[in-house]
DRENDO-299476 format. One line per field, with one value per residue: residue number from 1; x, y, z of N, C-alpha, C in turn. Coordinates in steps of 0.2 Angstrom, whole numbers. Layout:
residues N
n c(NUM, ...) .
n_X c(X, ...) .
n_Y c(Y, ...) .
n_Z c(Z, ...) .
ca_X c(X, ...) .
ca_Y c(Y, ...) .
ca_Z c(Z, ...) .
c_X c(X, ...) .
c_Y c(Y, ...) .
c_Z c(Z, ...) .
//
This chain:
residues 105
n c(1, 2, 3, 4, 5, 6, 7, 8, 9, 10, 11, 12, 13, 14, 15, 16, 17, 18, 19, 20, 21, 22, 23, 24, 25, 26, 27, 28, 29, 30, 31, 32, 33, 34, 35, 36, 37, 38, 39, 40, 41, 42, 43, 44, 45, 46, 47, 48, 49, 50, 51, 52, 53, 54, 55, 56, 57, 58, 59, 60, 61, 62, 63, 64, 65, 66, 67, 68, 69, 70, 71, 72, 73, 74, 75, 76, 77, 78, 79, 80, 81, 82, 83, 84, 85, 86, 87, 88, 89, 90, 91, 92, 93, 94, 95, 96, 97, 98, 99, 100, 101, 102, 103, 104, 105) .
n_X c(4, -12, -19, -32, -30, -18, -23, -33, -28, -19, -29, -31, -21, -18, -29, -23, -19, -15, -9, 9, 25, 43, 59, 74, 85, 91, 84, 85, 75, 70, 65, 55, 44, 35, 43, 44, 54, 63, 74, 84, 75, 63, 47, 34, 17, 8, -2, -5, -5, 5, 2, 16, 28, 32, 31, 25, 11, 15, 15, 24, 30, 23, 22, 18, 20, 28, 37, 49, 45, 60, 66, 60, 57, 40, 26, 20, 3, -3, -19, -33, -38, -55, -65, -77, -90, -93, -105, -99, -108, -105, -99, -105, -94, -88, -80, -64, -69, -60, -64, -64, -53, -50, -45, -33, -31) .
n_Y c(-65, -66, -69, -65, -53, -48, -43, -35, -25, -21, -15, -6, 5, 7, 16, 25, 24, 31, 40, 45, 43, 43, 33, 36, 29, 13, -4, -17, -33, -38, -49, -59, -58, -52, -40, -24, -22, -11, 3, 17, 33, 25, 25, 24, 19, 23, 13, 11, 17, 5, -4, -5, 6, 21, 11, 8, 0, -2, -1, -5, -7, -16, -26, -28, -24, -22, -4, 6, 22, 29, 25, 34, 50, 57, 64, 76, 77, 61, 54, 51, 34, 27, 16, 3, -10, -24, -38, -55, -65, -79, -84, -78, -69, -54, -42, -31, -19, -7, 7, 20, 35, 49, 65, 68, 79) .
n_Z c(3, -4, -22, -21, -13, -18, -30, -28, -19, -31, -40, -32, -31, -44, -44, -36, -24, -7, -8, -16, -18, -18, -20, -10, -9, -16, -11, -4, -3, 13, 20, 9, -1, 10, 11, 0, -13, -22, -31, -30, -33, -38, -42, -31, -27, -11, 1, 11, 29, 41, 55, 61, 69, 56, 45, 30, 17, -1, -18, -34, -49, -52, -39, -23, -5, 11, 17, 25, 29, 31, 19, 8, -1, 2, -7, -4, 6, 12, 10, 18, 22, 17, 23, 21, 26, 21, 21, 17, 5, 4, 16, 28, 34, 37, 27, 24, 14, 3, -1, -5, -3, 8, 13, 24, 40) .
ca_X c(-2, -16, -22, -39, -28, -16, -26, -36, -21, -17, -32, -31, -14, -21, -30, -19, -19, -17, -4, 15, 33, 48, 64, 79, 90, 90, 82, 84, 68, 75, 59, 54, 35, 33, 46, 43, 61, 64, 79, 82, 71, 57, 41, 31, 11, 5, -7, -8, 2, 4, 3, 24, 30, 35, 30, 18, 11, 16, 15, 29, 35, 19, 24, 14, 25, 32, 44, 52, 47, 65, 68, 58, 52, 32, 25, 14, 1, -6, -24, -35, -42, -61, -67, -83, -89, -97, -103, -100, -114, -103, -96, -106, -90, -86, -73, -67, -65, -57, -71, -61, -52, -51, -39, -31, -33) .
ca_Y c(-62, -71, -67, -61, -48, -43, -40, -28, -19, -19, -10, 3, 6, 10, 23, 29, 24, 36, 44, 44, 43, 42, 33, 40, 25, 6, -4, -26, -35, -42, -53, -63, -60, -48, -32, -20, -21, -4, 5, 24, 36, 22, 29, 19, 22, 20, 10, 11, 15, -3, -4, -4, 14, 21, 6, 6, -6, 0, -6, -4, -9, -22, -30, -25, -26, -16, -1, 9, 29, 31, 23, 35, 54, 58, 69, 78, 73, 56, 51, 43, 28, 27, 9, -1, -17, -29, -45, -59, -72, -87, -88, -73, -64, -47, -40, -25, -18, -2, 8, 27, 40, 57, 70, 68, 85) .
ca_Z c(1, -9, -25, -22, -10, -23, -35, -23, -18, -38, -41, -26, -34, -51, -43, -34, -18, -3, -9, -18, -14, -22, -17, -11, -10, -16, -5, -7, 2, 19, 21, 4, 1, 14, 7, -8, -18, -26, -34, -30, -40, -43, -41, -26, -26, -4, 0, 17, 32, 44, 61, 62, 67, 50, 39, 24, 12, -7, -24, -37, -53, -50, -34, -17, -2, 16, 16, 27, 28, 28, 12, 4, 1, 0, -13, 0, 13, 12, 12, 25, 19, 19, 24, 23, 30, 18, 22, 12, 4, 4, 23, 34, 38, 37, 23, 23, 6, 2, -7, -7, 1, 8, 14, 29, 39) .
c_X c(-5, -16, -26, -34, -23, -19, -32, -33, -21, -21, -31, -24, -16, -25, -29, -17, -20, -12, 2, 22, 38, 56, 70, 84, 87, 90, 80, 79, 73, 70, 56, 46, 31, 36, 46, 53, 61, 72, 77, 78, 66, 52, 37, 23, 9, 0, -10, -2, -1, 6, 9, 23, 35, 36, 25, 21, 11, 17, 20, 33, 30, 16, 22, 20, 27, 34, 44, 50, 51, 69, 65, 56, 45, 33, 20, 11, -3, -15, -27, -38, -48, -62, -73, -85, -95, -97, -104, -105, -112, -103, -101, -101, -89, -78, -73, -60, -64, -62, -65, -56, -52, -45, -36, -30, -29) .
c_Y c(-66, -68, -63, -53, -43, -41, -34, -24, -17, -13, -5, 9, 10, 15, 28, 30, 29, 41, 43, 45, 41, 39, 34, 37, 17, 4, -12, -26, -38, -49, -54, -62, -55, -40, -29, -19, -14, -2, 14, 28, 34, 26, 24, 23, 19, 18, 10, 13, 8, -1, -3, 3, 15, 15, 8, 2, -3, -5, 0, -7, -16, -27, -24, -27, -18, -11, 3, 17, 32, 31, 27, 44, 54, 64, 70, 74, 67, 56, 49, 39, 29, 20, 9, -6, -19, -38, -49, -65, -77, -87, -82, -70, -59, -46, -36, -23, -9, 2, 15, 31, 47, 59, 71, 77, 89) .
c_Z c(-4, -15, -26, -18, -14, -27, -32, -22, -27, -42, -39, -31, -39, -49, -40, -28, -12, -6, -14, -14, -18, -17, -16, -10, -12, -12, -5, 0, 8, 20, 15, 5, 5, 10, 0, -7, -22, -27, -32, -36, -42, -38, -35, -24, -16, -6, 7, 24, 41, 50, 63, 61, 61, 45, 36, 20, 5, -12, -29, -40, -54, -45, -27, -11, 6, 15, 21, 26, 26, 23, 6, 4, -3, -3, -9, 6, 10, 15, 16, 19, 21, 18, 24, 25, 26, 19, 17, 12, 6, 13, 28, 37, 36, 35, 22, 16, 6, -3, -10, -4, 3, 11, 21, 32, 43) .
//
């Protein structure tokens, strides 16, 4: 993950993402870069859930990263993400930034 992307997740996070989770066993990365490392108990803000059945993208302890559904229980129902689509001056492409969320129904 680049910079400009962590530091976009690191915000979302700070407001709290889609939701929370706590987890319910230790949990070492398998994939370097790719996997959130947590210990049981730590706190994990979601950030999104990822195309993989029961993955999402979370942040924890600082560090953004995969995890496993199973690895963890939720504190209620999760968020939808609300997305927009802003184009950029420098190259003409289309990024899309994470403006808010709402309440999944």
């Amino acid at each position: 993950m680049n910079a400009h992307d962590l530091a976009r997740w690191t915000r979302f996070a700070s407001k709290g993402g889609i939701g929370r989770c706590t987890a319910v066993v230790d949990c070492v990365a398998q994939e370097m870069g790719e996997d959130l490392m947590f210990l049981k108990d730590d706190e994990i803000t979601v950030l999104m859930q990822l195309p993989e059945e029961g993955f999402y993208l979370g942040h924890c302890e600082g560090v953004v990263g995969r995890f496993s559904a199973k690895d963890v229980r939720f504190h209620g129902k999760l968020k939808k993400p609300v997305i927009t689509k802003r184009t950029s001056v420098a190259s003409g492409a289309e990024r899309i930034i994470r403006m808010g969320t709402q309440q999944y129904g």
